[in-house]
C-alpha positions in Angstrom: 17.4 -18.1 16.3 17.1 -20.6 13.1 19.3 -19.0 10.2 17.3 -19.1 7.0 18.0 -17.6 3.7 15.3 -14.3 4.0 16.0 -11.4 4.3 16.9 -9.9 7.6 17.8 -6.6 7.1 15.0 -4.0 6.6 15.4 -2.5 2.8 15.5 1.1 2.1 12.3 1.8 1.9 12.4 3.3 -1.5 14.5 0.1 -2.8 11.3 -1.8 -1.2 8.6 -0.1 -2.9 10.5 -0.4 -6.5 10.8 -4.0 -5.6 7.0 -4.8 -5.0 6.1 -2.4 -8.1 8.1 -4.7 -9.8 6.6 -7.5 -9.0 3.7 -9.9 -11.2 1.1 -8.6 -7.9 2.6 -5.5 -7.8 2.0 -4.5 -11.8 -1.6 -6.7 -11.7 -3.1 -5.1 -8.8 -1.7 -1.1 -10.4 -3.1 -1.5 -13.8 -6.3 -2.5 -11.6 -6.2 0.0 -10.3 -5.4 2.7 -13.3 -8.2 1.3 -14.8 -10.6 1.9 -11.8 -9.5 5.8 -12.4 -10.7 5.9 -15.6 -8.5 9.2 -16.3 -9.5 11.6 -19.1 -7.1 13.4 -21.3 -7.1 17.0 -19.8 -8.1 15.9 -16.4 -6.0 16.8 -12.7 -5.2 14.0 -11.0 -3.2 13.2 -7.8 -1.2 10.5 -6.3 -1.1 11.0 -2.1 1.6 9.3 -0.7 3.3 8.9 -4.4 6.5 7.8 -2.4 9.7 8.1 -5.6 7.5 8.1 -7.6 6.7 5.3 -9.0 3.2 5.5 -10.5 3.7 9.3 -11.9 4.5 8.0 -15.1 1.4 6.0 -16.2 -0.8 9.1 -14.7 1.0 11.2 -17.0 0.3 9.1 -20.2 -3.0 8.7 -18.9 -4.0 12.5 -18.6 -1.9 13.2 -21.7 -0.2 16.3 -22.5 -3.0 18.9 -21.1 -3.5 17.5 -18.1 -1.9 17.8 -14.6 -0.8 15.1 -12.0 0.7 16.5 -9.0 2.5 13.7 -6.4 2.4 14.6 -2.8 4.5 12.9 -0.3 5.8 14.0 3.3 9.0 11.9 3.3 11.7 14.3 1.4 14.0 12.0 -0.1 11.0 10.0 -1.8 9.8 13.0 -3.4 13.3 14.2 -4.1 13.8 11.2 -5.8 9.7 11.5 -7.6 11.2 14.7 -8.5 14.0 13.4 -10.7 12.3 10.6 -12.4 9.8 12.6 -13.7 11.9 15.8 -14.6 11.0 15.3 -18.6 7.0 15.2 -17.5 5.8 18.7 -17.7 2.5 17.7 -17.2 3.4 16.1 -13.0 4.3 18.4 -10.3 5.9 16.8 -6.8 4.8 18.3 -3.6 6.4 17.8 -0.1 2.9 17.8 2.3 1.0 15.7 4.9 -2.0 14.0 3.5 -3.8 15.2 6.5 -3.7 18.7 5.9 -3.1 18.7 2.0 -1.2 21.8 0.3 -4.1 22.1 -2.2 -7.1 24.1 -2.6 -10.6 23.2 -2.6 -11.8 21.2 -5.6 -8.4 21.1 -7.2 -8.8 17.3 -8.7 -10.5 15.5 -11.3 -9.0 12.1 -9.6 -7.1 11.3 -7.1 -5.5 7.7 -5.7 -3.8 6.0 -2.8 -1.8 2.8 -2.8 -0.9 1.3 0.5 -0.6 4.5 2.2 -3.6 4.7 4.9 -2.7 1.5 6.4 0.0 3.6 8.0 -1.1 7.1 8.6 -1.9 8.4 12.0 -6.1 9.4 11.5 -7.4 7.7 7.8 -10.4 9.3 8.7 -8.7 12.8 8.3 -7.1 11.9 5.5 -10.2 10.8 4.1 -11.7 14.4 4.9 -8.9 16.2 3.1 -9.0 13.9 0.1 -12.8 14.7 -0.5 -12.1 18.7 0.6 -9.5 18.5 -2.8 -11.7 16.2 -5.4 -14.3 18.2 -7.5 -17.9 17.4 -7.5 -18.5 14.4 -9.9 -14.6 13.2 -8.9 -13.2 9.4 -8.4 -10.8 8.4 -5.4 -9.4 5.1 -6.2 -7.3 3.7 -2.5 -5.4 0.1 -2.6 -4.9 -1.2 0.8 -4.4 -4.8 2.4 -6.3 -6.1 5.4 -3.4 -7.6 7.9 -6.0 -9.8 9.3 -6.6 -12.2 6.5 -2.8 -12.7 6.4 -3.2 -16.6 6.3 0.5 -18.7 6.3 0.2 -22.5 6.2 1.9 -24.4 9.0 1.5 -27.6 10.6 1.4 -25.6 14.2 -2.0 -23.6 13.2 -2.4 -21.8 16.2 1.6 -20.2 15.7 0.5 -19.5 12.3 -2.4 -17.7 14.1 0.2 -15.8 16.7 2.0 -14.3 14.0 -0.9 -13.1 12.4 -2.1 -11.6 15.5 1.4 -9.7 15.9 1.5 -8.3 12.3 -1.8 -7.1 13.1 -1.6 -5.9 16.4 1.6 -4.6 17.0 3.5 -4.2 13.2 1.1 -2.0 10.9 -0.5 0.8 12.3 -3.6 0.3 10.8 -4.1 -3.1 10.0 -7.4 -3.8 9.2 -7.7 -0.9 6.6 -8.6 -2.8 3.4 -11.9 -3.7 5.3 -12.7 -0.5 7.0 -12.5 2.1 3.8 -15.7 2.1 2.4 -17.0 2.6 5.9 -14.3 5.6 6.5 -14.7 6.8 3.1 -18.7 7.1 3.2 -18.2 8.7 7.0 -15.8 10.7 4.8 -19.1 11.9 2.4 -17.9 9.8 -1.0 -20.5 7.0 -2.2 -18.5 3.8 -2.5 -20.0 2.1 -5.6 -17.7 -0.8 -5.9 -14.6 -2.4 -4.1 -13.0 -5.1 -5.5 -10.6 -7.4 -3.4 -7.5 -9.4 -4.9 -5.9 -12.0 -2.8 -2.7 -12.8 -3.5 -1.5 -16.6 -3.2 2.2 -17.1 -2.9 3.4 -20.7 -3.0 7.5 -19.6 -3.3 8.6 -18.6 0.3 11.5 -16.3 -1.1 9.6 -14.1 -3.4 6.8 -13.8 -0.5 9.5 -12.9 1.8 10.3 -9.8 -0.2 6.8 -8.3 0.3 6.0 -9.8 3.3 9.4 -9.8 5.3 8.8 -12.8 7.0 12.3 -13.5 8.9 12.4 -9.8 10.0 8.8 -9.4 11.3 9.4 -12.7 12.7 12.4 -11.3 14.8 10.8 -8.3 16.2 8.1 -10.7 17.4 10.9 -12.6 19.2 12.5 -9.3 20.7 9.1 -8.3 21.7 8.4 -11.6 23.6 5.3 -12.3 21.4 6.7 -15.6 20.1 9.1 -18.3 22.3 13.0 -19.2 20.6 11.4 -22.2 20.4 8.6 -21.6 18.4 10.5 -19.4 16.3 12.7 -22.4 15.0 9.8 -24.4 14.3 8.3 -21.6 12.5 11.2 -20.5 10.2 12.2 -24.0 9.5 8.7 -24.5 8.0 8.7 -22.0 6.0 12.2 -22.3 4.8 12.0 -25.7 3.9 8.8 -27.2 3.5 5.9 -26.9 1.1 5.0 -23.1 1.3 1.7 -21.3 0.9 0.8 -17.7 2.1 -2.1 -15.5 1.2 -3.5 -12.0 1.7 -6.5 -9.8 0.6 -6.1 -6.7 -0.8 -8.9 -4.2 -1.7 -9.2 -1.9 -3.9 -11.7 0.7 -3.4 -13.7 3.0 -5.7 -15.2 6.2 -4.0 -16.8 9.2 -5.7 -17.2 12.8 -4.4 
């Protein structure tokens, strides 16, 4: 297989989700979202699937020093690490739990978000059940999530630009086609959807899409899994390594109300 210069070895997942928080889309499409929340002072609100933590800060300026923002998160280490970054917050908790059966009462939330997290749970629909169960009458869910299938990646083979599309989709994220199914999933779920607002990314710099979008490493396991020919896989990283680059995605962000 073609040698490029992306990445090939898959990050520690905490490293990667620092890394795309860090980003231009990353901080763009969270203040988005914060604002969507429209947090009170005083108010409970929780971050499912907070991962190490990374938005527990800004929720705790937001509900300011009476109010409560609990993180839940079922991989240990990520909330170990939530844990210690947020140690001087008395105002956020961090829970080890499954978002499908949440360790929370009844009506325990004022607000509550998700950020790329359903796109990879077993049954969103649950999820969606338990996340209305724990927000209050009158309460806003706020959920960021990508749609796989508008991943569009410019090369002058269109129909191996479509193959690895189709294998992202298909066989690499559980739940690709998320971003389009929530406000169907959320109003099955008994929230009113009142808005949803899509972002679309365009990246034009093949390295910094390569960090979010791990294109020599998805690329690989498409290879392994006999999806895409040695041959085409030269053709297709050399593209993308060398020539003019373009690669865009939508990503919605949807408002739902209990």
């Amino acid at each position: 297989m073609t040698s490029t210069e992306f990445e090939t070895a898959t990050p520690d997942p905490i490293v990667y989700l620092d890394r795309v928080a860090a980003t231009d889309l990353g901080r763009s499409y969270k203040a988005r979202m914060l604002d969507e929340l429209d947090i009170r002072p005083g108010q409970t609100v929780l971050d499912l699937g907070c991962g190490p933590g990374t938005d527990l800060t800004s929720l705790a300026r937001a509900v300011a020093g009476t109010g409560t923002v609990i993180g839940v998160d079922h991989d240990p280490a990520a909330v170990e690490t939530a844990r210690a970054r947020t140690a001087d917050r008395h105002t956020v908790t961090v829970r080890l739990g499954d978002i499908h059966d949440l360790p929370l009462p009844d009506r325990t939330a004022d607000r509550a978000r998700t950020d790329r997290v359903l796109q990879h749970v077993a049954d969103p629909a649950r999820a969606l059940r338990e996340l209305h169960r724990v927000l209050r009458p009158g309460g806003r869910l706020v959920m960021g999530e990508p749609d796989w299938d508008t991943l569009a990646i410019d090369h002058p083979d269109s129909e191996l630009s479509r193959a690895y599309t189709r294998y992202v989709t298909d066989k690499v994220v559980r739940n690709a086609r998320i971003g389009r199914e929530l406000p169907r999933l959320a109003a099955a779920a008994g929230f009113t959807v009142p808005s949803v607002v899509p972002i679309t990314p365009v990246f034009r710099d093949a390295q910094e899409a390569d960090k979010i979008l791990g294109l020599e490493r998805t690329t690989r396991r498409a290879v392994a899994a006999g999806h895409l020919t040695e041959e085409a896989t030269r053709r297709w990283l050399e593209h993308l390594s060398t020539g003019p680059f373009l690669a865009a995605v939508t990503f919605y962000i949807v408002i739902a109300e209990s």
